[in-house]
C-alpha positions in Angstrom: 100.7 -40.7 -159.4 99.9 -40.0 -163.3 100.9 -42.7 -165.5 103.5 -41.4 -168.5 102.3 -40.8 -172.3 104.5 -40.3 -175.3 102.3 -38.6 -177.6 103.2 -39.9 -181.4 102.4 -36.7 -183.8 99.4 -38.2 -185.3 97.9 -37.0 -181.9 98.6 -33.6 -182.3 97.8 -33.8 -186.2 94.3 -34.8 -185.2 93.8 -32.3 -182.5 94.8 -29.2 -185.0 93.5 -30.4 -188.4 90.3 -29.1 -190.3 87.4 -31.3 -190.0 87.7 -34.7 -192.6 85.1 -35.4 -194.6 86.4 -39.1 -194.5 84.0 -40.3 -191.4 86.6 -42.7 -190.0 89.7 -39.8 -190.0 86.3 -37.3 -188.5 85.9 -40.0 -185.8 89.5 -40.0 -184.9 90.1 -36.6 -184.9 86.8 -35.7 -182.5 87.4 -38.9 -180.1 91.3 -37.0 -180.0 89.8 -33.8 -179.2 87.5 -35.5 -176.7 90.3 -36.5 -174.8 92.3 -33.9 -175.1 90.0 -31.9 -173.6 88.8 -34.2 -171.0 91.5 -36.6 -169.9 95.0 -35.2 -170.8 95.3 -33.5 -167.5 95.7 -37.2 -165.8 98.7 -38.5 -167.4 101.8 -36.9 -167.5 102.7 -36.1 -171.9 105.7 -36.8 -173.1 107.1 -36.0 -176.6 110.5 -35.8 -178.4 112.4 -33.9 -180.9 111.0 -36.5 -183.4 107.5 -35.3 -182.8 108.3 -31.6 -182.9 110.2 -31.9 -186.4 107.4 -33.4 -187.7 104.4 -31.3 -186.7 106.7 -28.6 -187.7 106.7 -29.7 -191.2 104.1 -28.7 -194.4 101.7 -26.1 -194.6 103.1 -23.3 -192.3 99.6 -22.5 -190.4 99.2 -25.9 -189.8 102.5 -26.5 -188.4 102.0 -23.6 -186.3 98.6 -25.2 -184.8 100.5 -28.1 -184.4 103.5 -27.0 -182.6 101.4 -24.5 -180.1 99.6 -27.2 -178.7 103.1 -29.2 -177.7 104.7 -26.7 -176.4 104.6 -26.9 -172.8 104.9 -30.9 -173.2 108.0 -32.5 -171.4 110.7 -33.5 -174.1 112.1 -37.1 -173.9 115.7 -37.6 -175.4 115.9 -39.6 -178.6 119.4 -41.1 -177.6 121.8 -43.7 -179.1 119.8 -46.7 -177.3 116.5 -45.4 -178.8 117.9 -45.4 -182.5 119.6 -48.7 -182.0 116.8 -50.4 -180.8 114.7 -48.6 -184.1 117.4 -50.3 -186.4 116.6 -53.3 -184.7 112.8 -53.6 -185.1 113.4 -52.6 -189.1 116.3 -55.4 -189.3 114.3 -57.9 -187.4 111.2 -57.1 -189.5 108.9 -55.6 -186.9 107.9 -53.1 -188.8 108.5 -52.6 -192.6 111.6 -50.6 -193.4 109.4 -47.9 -194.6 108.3 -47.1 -191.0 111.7 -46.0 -190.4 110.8 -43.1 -188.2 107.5 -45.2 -186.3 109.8 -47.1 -185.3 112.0 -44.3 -183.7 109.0 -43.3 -182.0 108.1 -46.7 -180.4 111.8 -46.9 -179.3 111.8 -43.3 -177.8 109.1 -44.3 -176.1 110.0 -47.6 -175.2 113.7 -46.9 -173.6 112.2 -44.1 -171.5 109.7 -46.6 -170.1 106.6 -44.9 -171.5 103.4 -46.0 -173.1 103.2 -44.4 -176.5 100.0 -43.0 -178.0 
């Protein structure tokens, strides 16, 4: 059985950007398209309407790039739990209040029982 992945859209941002001159953003986006490539197929991906909003924001092209390649990717619900339990790791100070939406993602992730990458 093929473990479950919630793909966060920083994923899909390094699989469709231009090449970065910056060696360490270079080195995440071509260790992303490595395993995009070569290991994808052995988990089952997960992403939710979170994740489609924003790779379909900014530059048009790009957005397209990045929504093509989620397309056919399973869609997990961000429910009432989820944004609760967000709430709760900005009121408890898990994350700063400006990771507002990271934190939606970890909960999205985290009530559907899914590792989040």
């Amino acid at each position: 059985m093929k473990p479950n992945i919630y793909l966060e859209t920083t994923i899909v941002s390094y699989l469709t950007a231009r090449p970065s001159r910056d060696i360490i953003l270079a080195a995440h986006q071509q260790l992303t398209q490595e395993w995009w490539e070569a290991r994808r197929k052995k988990f089952n991906l997960f992403v939710s309407q979170l994740v489609i909003q924003e790779a379909g924001s900014g530059d048009e092209q790009a957005a397209q790039k990045r929504l093509k390649q989620i397309e056919d990717i399973s869609l997990l619900e961000v429910n009432k739990e989820a944004v609760l339990l967000a709430r709760e790791l900005i009121k408890e100070n898990f994350l700063p209040q400006k990771a507002t939406e990271d934190s939606l993602h970890i909960a999205v992730a985290t009530v559907h029982g899914i590792v989040l990458i």
